[in-house]
N, C-alpha and C positions, 0 to 999 in steps of 0.2 A: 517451443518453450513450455514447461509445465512450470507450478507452484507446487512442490514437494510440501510445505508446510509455510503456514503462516500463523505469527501471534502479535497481540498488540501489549504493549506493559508501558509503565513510564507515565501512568496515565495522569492529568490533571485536568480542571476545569475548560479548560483550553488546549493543552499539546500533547500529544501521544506519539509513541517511539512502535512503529512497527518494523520488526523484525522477520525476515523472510528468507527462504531457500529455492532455489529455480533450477531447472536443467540446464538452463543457457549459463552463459557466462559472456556477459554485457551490461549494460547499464540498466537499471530498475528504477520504477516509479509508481508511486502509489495513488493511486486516485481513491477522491472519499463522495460518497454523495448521501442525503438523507433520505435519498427515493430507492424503493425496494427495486426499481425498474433500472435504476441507473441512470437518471438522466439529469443533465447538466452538473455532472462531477466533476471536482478540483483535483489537480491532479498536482501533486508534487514535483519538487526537480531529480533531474536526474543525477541516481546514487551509483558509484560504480561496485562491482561484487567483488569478494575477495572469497574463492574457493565456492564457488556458487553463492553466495551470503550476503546481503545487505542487509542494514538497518538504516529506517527511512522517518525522519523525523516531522513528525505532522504540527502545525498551529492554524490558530483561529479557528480553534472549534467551538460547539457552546456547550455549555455544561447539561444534564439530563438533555442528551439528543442523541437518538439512536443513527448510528451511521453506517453506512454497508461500503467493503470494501474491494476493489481492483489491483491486482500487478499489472503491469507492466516490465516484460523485458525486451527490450530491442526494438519496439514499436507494436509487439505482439501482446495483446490483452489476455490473462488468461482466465475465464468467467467461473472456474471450475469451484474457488473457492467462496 
């Protein structure tokens, strides 16, 4: 599985709507974490794709905090982006 592309939009104080493209085609999940390292990230549920495609709805975020992001498809991480 690669991540073809990813964007975040939808943004508010708290939820953000990421939007994504994969090679796979299976279920995706987004994980968020505030460490540049990645560790101890929330990871969302799982979205299923439609033509490689999900959007994956994020909350409980905080406002002014920088967050780094993960895909997940299929149980495969991919760090690329």
């Amino acid at each position: 599985m690669t991540v073809t592309w990813m964007q975040v939009g939808a943004v508010t104080d708290t939820t953000a709507v990421v939007s994504t493209k994969v090679t796979g085609s299976a279920n995706v999940r987004v994980g968020v974490s505030t460490s540049a390292s990645f560790t101890s990230p929330v990871w969302s549920s799982a979205v299923a794709t439609s033509n490689n495609h999900a959007k994956v709805g994020l909350s409980g975020l905080t406002a002014n905090t920088r967050y780094y992001y993960r895909v997940e498809d299929n149980g495969v991480v991919d760090n690329s982006i």
